[in-house]
N, CA, C and O atoms as a Maestro MAE file, in Angstrom:
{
 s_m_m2io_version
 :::
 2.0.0
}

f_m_ct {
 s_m_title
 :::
 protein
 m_atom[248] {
  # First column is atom index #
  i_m_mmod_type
  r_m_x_coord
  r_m_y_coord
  r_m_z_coord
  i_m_residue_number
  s_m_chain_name
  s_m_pdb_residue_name
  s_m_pdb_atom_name
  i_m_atomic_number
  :::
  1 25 -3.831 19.854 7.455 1 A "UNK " " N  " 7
  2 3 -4.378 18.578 7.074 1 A "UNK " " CA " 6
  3 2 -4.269 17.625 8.260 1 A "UNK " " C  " 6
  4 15 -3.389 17.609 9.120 1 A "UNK " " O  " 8
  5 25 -5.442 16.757 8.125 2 A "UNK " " N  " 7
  6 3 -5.313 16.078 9.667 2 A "UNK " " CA " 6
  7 2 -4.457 14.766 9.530 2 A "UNK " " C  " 6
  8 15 -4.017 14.446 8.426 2 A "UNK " " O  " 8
  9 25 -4.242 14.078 10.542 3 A "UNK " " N  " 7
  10 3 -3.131 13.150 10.242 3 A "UNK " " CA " 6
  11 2 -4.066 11.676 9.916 3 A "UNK " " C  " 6
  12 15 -4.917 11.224 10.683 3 A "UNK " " O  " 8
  13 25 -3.771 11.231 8.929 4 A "UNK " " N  " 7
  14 3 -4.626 9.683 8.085 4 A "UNK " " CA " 6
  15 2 -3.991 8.603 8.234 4 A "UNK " " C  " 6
  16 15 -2.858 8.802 8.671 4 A "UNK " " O  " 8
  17 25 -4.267 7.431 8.038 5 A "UNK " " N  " 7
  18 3 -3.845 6.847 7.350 5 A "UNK " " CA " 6
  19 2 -3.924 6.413 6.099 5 A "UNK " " C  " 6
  20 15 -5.019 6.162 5.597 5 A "UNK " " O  " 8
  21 25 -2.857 6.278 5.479 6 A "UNK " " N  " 7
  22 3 -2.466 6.374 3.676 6 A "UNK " " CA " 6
  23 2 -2.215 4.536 3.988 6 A "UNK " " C  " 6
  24 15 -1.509 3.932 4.796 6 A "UNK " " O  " 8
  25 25 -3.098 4.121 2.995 7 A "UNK " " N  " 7
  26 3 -2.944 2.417 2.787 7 A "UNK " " CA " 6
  27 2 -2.089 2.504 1.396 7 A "UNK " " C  " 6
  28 15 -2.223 3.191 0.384 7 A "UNK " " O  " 8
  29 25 -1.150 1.501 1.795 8 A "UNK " " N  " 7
  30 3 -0.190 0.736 0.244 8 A "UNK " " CA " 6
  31 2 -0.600 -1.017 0.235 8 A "UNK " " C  " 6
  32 15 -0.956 -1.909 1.005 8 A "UNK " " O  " 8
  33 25 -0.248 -0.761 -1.303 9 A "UNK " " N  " 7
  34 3 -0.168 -2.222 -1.586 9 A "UNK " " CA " 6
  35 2 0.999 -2.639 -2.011 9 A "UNK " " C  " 6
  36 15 1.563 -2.279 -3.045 9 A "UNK " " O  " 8
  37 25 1.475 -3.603 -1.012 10 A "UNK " " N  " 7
  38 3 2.442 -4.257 -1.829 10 A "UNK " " CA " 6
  39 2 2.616 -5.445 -2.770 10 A "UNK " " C  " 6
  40 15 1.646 -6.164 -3.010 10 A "UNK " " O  " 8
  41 25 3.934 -5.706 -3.367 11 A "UNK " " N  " 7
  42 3 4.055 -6.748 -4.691 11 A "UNK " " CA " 6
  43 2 5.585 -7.022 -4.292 11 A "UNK " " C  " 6
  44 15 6.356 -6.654 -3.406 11 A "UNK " " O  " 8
  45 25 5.607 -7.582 -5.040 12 A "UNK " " N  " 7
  46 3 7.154 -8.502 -5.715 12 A "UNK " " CA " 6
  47 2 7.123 -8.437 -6.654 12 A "UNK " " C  " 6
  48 15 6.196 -8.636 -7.439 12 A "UNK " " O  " 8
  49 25 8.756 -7.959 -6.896 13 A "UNK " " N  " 7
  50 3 9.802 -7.440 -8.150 13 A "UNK " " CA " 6
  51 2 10.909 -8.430 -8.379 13 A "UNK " " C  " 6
  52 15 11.243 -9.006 -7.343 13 A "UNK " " O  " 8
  53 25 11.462 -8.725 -9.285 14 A "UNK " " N  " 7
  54 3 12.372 -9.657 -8.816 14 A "UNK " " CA " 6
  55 2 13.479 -9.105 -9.741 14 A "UNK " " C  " 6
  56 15 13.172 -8.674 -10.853 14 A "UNK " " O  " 8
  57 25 14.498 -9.107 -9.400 15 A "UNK " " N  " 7
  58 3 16.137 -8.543 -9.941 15 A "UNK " " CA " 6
  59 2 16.501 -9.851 -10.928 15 A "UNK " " C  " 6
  60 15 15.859 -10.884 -11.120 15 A "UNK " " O  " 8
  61 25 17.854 -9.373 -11.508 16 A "UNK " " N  " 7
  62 3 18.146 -10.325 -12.342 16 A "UNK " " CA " 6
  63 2 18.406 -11.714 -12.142 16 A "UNK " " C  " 6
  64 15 18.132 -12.708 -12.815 16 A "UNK " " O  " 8
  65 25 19.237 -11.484 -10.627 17 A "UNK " " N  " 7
  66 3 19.400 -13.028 -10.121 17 A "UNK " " CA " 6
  67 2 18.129 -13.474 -9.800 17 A "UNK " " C  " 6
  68 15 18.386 -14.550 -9.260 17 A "UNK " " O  " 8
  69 25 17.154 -13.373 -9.784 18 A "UNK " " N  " 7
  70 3 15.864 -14.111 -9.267 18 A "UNK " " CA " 6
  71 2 15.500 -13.568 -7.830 18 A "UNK " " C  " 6
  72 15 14.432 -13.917 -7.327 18 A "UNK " " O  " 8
  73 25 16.442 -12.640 -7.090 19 A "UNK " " N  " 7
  74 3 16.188 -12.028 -5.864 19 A "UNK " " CA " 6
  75 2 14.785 -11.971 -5.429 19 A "UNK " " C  " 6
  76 15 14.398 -12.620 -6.401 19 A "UNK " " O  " 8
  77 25 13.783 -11.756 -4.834 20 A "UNK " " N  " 7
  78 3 12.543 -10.821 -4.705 20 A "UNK " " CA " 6
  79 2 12.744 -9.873 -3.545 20 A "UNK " " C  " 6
  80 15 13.221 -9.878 -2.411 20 A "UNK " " O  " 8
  81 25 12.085 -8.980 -4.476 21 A "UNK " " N  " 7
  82 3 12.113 -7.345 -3.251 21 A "UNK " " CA " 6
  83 2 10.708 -6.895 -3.040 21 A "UNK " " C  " 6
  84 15 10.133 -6.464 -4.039 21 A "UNK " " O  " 8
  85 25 9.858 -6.929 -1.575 22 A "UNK " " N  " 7
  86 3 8.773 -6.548 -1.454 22 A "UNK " " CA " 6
  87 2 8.720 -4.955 -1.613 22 A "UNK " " C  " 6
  88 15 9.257 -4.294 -0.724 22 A "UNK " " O  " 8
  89 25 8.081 -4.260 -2.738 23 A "UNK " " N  " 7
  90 3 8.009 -2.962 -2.744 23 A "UNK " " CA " 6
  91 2 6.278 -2.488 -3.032 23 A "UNK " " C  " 6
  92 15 5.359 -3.148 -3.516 23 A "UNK " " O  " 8
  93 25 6.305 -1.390 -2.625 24 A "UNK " " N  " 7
  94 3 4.968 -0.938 -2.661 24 A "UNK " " CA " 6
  95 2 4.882 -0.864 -4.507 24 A "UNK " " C  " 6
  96 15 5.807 -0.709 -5.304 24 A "UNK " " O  " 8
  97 25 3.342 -1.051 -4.771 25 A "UNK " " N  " 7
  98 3 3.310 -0.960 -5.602 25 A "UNK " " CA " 6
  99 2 1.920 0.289 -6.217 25 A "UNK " " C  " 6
  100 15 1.821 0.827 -7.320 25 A "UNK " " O  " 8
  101 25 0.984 0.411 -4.941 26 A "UNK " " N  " 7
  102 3 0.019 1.467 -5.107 26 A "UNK " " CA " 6
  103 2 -0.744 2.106 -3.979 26 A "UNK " " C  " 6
  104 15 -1.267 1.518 -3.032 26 A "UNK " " O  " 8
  105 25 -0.730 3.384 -4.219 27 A "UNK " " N  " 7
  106 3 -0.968 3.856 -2.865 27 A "UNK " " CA " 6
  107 2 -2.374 4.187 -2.838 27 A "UNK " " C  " 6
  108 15 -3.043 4.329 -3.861 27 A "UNK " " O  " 8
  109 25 -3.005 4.361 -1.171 28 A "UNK " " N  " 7
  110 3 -4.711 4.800 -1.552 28 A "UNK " " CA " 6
  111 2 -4.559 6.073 -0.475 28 A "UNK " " C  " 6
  112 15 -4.268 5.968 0.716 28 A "UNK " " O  " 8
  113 25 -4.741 6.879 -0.961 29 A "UNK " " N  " 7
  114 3 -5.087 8.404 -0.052 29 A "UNK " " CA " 6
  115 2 -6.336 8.445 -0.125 29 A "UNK " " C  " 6
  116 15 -6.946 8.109 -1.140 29 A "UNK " " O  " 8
  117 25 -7.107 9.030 1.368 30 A "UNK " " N  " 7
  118 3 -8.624 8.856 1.393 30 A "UNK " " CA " 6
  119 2 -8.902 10.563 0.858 30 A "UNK " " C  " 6
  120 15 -8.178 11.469 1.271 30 A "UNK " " O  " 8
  121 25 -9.880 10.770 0.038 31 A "UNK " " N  " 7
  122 3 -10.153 11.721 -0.771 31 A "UNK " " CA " 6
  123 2 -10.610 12.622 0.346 31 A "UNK " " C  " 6
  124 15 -10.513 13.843 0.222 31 A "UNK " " O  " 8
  125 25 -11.103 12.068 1.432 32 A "UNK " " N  " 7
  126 3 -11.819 13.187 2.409 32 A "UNK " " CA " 6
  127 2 -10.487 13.875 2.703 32 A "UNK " " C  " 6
  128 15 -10.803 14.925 3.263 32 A "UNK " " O  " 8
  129 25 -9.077 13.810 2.603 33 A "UNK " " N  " 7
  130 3 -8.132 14.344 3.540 33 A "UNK " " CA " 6
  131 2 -7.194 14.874 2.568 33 A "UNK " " C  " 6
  132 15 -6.142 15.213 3.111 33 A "UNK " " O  " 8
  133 25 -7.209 14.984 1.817 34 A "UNK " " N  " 7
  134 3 -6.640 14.715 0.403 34 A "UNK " " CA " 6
  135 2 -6.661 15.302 -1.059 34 A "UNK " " C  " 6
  136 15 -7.091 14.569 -1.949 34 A "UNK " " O  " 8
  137 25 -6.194 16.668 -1.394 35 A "UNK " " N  " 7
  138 3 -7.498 17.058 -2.840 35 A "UNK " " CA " 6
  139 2 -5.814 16.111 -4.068 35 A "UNK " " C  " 6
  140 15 -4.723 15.573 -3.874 35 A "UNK " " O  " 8
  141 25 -6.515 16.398 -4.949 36 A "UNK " " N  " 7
  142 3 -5.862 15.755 -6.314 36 A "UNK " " CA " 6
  143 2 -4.410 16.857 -5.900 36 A "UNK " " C  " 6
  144 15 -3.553 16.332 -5.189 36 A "UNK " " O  " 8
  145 25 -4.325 17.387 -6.060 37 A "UNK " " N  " 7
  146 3 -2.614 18.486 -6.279 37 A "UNK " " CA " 6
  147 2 -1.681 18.069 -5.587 37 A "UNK " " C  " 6
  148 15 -0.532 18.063 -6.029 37 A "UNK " " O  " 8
  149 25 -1.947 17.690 -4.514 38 A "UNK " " N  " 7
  150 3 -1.503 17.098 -3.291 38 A "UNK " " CA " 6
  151 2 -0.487 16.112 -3.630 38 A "UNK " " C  " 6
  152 15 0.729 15.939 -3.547 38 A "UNK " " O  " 8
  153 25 -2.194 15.201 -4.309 39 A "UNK " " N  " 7
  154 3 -0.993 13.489 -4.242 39 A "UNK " " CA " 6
  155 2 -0.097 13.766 -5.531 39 A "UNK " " C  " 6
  156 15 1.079 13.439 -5.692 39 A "UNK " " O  " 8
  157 25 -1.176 14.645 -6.662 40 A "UNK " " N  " 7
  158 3 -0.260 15.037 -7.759 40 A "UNK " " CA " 6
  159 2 1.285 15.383 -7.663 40 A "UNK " " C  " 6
  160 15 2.002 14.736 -8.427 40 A "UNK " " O  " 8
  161 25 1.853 16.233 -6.902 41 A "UNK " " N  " 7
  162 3 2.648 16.535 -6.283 41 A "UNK " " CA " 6
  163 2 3.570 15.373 -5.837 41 A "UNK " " C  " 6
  164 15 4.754 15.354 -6.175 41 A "UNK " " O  " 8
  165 25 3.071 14.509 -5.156 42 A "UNK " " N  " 7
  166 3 3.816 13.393 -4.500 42 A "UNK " " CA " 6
  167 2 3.900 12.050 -5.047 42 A "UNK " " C  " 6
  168 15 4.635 11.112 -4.739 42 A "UNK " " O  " 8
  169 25 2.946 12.166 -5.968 43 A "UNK " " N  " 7
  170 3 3.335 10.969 -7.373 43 A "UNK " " CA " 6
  171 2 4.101 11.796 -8.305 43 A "UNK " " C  " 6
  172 15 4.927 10.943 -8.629 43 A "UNK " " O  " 8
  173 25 4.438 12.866 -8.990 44 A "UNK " " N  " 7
  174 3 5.629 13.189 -9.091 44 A "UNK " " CA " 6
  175 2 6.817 13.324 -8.922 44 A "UNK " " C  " 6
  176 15 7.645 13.593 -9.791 44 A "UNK " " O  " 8
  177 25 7.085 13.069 -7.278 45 A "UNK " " N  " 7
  178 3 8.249 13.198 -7.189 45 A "UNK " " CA " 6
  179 2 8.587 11.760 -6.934 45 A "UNK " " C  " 6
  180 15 9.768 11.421 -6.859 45 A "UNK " " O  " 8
  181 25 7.478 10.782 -6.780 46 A "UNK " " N  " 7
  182 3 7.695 8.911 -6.832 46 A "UNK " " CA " 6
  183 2 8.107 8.725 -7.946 46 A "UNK " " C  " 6
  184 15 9.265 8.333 -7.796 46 A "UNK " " O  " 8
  185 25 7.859 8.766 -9.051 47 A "UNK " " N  " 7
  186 3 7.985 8.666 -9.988 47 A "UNK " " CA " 6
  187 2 9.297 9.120 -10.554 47 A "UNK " " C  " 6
  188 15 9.968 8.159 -10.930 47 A "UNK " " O  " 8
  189 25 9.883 10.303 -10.736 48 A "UNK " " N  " 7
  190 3 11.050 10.686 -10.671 48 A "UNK " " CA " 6
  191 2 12.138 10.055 -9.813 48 A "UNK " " C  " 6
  192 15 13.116 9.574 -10.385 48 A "UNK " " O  " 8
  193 25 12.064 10.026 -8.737 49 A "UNK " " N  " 7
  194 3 12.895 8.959 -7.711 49 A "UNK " " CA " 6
  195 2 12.792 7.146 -8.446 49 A "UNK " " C  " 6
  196 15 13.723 6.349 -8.330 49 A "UNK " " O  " 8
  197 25 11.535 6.837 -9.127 50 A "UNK " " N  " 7
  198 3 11.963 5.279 -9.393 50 A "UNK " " CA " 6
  199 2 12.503 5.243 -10.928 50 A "UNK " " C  " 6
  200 15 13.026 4.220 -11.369 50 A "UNK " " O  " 8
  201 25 12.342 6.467 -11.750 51 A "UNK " " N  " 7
  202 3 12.600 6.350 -12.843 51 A "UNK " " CA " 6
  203 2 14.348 6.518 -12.688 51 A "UNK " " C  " 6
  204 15 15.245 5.993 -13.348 51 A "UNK " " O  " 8
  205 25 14.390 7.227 -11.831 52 A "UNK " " N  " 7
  206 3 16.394 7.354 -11.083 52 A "UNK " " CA " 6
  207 2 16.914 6.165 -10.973 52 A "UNK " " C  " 6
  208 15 17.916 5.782 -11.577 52 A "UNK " " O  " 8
  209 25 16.049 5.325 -9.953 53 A "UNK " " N  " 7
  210 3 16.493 3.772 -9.963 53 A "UNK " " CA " 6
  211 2 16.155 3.040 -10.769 53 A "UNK " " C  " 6
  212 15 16.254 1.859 -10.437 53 A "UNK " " O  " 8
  213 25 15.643 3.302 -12.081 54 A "UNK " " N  " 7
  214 3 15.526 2.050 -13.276 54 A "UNK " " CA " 6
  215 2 16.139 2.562 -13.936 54 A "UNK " " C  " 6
  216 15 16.497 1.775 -14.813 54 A "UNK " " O  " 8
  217 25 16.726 3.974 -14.150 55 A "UNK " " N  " 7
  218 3 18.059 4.204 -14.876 55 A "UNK " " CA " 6
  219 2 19.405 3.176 -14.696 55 A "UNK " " C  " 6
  220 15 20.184 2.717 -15.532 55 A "UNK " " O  " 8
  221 25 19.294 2.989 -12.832 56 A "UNK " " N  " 7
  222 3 20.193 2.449 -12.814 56 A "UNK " " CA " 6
  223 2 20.666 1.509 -12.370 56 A "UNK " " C  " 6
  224 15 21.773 1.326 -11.865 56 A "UNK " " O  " 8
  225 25 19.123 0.309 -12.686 57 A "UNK " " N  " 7
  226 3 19.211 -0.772 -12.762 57 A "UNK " " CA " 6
  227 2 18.794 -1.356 -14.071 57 A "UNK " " C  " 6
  228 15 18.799 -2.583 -14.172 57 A "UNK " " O  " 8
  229 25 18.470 -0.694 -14.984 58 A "UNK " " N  " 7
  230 3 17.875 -0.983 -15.737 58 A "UNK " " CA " 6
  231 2 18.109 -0.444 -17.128 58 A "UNK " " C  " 6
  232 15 17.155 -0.296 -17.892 58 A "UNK " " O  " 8
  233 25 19.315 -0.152 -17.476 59 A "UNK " " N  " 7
  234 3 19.401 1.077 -18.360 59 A "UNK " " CA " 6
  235 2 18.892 0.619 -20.194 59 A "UNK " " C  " 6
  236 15 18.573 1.471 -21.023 59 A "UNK " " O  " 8
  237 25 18.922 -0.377 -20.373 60 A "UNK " " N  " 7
  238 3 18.841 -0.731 -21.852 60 A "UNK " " CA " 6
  239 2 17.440 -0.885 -21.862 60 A "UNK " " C  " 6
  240 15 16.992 -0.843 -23.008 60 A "UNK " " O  " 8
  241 25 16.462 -1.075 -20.842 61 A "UNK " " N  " 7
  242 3 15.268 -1.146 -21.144 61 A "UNK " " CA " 6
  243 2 13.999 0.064 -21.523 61 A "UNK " " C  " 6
  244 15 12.821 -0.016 -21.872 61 A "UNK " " O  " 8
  245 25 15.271 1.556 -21.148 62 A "UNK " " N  " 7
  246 3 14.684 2.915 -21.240 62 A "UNK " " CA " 6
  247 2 14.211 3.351 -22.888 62 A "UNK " " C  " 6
  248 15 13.709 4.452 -23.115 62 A "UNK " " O  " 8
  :::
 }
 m_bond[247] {
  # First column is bond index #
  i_m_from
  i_m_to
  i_m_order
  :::
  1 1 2 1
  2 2 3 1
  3 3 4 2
  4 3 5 1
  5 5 6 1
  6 6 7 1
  7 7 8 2
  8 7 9 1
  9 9 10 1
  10 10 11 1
  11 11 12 2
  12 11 13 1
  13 13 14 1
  14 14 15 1
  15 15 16 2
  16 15 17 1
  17 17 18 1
  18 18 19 1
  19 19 20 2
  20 19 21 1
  21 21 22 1
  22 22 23 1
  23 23 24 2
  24 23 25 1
  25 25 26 1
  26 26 27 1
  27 27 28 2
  28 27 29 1
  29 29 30 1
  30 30 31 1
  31 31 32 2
  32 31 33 1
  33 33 34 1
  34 34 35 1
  35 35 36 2
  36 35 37 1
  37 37 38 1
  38 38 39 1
  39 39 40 2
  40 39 41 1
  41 41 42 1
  42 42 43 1
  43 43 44 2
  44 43 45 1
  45 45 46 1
  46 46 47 1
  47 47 48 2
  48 47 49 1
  49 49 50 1
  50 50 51 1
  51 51 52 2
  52 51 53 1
  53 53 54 1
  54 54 55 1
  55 55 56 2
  56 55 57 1
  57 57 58 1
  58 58 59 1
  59 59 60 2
  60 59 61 1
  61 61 62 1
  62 62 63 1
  63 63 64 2
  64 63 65 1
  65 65 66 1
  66 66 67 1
  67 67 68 2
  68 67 69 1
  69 69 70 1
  70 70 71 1
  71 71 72 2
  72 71 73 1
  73 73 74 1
  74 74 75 1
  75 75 76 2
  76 75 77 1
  77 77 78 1
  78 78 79 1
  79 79 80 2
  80 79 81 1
  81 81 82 1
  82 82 83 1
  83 83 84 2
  84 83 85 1
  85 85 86 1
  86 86 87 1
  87 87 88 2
  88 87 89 1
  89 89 90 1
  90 90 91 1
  91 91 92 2
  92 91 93 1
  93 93 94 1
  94 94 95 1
  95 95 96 2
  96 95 97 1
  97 97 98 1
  98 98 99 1
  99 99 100 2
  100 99 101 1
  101 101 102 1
  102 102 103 1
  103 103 104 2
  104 103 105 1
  105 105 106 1
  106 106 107 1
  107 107 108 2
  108 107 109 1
  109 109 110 1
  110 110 111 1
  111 111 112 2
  112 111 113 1
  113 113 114 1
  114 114 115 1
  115 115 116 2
  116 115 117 1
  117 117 118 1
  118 118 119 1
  119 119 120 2
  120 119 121 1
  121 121 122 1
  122 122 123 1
  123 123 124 2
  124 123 125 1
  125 125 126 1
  126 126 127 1
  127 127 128 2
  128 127 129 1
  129 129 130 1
  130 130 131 1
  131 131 132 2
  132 131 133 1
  133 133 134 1
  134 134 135 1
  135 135 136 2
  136 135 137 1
  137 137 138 1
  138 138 139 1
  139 139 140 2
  140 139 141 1
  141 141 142 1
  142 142 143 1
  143 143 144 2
  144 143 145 1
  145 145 146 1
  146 146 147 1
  147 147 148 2
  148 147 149 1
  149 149 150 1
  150 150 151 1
  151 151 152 2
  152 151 153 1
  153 153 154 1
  154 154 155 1
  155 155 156 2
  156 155 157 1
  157 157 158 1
  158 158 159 1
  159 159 160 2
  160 159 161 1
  161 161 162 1
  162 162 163 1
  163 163 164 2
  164 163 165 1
  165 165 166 1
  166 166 167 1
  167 167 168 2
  168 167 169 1
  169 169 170 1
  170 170 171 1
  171 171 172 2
  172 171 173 1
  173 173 174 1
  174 174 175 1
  175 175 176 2
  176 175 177 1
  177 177 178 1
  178 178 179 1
  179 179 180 2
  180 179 181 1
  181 181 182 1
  182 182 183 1
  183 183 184 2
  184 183 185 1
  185 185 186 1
  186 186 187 1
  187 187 188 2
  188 187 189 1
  189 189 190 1
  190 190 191 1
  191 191 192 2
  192 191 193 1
  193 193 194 1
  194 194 195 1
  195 195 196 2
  196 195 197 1
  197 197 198 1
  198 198 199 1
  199 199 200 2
  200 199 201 1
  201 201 202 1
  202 202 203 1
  203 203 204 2
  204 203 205 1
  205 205 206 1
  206 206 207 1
  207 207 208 2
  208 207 209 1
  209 209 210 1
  210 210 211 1
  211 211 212 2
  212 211 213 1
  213 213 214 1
  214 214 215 1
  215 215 216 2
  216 215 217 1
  217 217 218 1
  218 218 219 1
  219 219 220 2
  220 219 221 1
  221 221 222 1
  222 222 223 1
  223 223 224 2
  224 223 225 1
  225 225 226 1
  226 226 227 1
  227 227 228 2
  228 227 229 1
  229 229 230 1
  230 230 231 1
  231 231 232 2
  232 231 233 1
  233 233 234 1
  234 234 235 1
  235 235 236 2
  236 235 237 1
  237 237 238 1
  238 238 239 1
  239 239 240 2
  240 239 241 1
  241 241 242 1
  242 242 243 1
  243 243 244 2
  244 243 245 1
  245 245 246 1
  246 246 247 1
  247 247 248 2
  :::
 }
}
């Protein structure tokens, strides 16, 4: 696969104290470089990794 660039968007989250944390919030893979399994693959394992950290920041809201 050739080397791309992958565009994110970022947002603001804000913690309990009112903190804000700039985090990505959506990614764009260009389809020419890219089939579905791929990102499938790698939004799986995003997903698993943030659901880890809202376990454990977040636990009563699960």
């Amino acid at each position: 696969m050739k080397s791309s660039k992958v565009i994110s968007e970022r947002g603001m989250i804000y913690d309990l104290e009112g903190t804000g944390h700039k985090v990505v919030k959506r990614w764009f893979y260009p389809k020419s470089q890219y089939n579905l399994e791929y990102i499938t693959v790698i939004a799986e394992r995003m997903e698993k990794k943030y659901n880890e950290i809202r376990e454990m920041t977040c636990p009563d809201e699960l």
